[in-house]
C-alpha positions as CSV (number, residue, x, y, z in Angstrom):
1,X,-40.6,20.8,31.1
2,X,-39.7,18.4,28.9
3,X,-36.5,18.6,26.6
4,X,-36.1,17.3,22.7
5,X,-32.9,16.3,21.6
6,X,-32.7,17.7,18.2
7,X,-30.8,15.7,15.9
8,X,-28.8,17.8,12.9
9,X,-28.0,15.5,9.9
10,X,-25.5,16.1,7.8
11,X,-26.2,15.3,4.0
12,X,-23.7,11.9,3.6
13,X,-22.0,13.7,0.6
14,X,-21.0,16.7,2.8
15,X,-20.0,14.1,5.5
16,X,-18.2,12.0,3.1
17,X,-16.3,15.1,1.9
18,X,-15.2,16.5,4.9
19,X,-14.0,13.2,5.8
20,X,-11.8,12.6,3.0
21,X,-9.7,15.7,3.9
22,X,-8.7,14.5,7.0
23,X,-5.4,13.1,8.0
24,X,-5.6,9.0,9.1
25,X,-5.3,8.8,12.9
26,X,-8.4,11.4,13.2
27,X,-10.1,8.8,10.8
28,X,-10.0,6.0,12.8
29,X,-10.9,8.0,15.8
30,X,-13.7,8.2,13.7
31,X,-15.0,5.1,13.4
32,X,-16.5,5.2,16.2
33,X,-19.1,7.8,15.9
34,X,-21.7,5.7,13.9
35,X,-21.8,2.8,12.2
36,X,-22.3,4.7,9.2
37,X,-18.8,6.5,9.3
38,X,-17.7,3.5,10.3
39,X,-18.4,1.9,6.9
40,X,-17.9,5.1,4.8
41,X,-14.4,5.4,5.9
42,X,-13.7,1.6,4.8
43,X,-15.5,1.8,1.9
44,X,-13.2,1.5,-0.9
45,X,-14.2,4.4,-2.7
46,X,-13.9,6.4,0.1
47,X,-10.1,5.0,0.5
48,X,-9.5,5.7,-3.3
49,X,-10.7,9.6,-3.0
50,X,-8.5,9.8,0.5
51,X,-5.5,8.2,-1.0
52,X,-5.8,10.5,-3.9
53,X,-5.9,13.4,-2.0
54,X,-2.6,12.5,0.5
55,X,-0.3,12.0,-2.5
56,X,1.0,15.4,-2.3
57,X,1.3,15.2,1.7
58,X,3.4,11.7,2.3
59,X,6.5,12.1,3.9
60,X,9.1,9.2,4.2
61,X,11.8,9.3,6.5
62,X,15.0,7.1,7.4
63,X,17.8,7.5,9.8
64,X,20.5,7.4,6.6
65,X,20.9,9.1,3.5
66,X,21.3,5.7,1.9
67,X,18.9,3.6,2.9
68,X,20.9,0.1,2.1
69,X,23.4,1.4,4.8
70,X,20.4,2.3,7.4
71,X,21.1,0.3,11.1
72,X,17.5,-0.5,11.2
73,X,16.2,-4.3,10.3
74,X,14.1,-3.2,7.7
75,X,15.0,-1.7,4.0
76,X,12.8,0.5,2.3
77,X,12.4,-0.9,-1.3
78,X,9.2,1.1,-3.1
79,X,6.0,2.7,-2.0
80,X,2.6,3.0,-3.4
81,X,-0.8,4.5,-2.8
82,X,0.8,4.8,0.9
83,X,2.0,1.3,1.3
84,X,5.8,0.9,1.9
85,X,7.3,-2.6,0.8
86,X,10.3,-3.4,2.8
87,X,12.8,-6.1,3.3
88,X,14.4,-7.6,6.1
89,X,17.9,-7.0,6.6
90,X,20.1,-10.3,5.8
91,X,17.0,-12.2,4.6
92,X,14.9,-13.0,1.8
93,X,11.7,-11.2,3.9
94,X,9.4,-8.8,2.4
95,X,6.4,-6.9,4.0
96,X,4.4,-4.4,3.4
97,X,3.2,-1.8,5.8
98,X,0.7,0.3,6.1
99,X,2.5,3.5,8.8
100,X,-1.2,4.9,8.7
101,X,-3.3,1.9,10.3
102,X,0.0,0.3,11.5
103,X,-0.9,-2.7,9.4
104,X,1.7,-5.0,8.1
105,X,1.6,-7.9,5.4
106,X,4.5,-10.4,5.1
107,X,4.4,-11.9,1.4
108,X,6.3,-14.9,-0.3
109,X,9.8,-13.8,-1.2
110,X,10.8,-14.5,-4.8
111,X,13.2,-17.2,-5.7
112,X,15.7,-14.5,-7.1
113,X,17.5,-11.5,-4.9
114,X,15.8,-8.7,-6.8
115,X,16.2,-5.7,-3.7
116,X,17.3,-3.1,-6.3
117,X,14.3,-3.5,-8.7
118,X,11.2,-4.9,-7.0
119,X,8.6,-2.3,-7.1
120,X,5.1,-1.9,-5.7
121,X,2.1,-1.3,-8.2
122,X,-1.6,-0.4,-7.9
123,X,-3.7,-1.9,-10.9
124,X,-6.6,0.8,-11.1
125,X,-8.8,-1.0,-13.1
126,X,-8.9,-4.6,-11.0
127,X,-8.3,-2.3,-7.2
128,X,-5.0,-4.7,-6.7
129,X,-1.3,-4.4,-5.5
130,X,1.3,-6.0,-7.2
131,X,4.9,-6.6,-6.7
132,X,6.7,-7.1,-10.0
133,X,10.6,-7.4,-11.1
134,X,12.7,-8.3,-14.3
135,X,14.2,-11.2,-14.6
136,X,16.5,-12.9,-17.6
137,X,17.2,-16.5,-18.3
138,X,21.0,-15.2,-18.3
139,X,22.4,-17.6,-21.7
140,X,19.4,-17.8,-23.7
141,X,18.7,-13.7,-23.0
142,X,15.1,-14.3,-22.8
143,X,13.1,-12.5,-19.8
144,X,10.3,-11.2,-18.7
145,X,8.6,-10.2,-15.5
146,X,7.7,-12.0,-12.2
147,X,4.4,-10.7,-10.6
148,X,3.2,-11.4,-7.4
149,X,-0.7,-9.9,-6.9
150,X,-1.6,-9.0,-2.9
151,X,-4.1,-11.3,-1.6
152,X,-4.8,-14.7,-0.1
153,X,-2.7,-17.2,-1.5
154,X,-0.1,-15.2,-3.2
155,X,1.7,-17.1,-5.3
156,X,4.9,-15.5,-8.0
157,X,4.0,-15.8,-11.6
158,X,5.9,-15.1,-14.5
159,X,5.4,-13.6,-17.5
160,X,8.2,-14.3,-20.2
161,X,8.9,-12.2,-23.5
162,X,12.3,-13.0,-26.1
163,X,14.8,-10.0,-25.5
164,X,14.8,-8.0,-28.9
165,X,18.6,-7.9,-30.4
């Protein structure tokens, strides 16, 4: 007797969809099934409809109901799209970390010591992080804001504006 394997295939859409409900660490369990989960679960779209749909579910934790007074090295500055940005206690450090993938991503520091108004953005439109602050020229009250976009060769930039009376 000979025996056939029979191969059920999912529609990708149905595959795609079930995937996006699930939480992270089954996800990159996952990858390993084929080489075309593999590349639906990094495709960008696929992270966008996942991130979406864990908004509503992220929990964020510290040891300290303030978290400037926590013992640990790192402070917990702003989050985004499930990226934390955090800053090394006693130094000008930032990172920011991914607690799904365990990824983390040291970027240049600002000139300034901005903790308490750094925050993390996503740009829909262009698919980019950005870390942005305030900033004033103190005796000439002009301002404006310092971005910093996530990517190779991040560099601070500043976009200035007159302060209106």
């Amino acid at each position: 007797m000979s025996s056939s394997v029979r191969q059920l295939l999912l529609p990708h859409e149905l595959v795609f969809e079930i995937l996006s409900w699930l939480p992270v660490s089954s996800l990159l369990r996952f990858k390993c099934v084929s080489k075309r989960w593999s590349s639906t679960i990094q495709d960008p779209a696929f992270v966008d409809v996942h991130m979406k749909r864990a908004i509503g579910s992220w929990v964020f934790r510290t040891t300290s109901d303030d978290p400037y007074e926590s013992s640990a090295e790192q402070i917990y500055i702003s989050r985004c799209r499930g990226l934390i940005l955090e800053k090394r206690k006693g130094a000008q450090k930032f990172r920011l970390r991914n607690p799904s993938t365990r990824e983390i991503l040291h970027v240049p520091a600002p000139d300034e010591n901005v903790l308490c108004c750094m925050r993390l953005c996503y740009i829909t439109c262009t698919n980019e992080f950005k870390l942005v602050y305030p900033y004033t020229n103190g005796a000439d009250e002009n301002g404006g804001f310092k971005i910093l976009t996530i990517g190779p060769n991040a560099t601070w930039r500043m976009i200035e504006f007159p302060f209106l009376s």
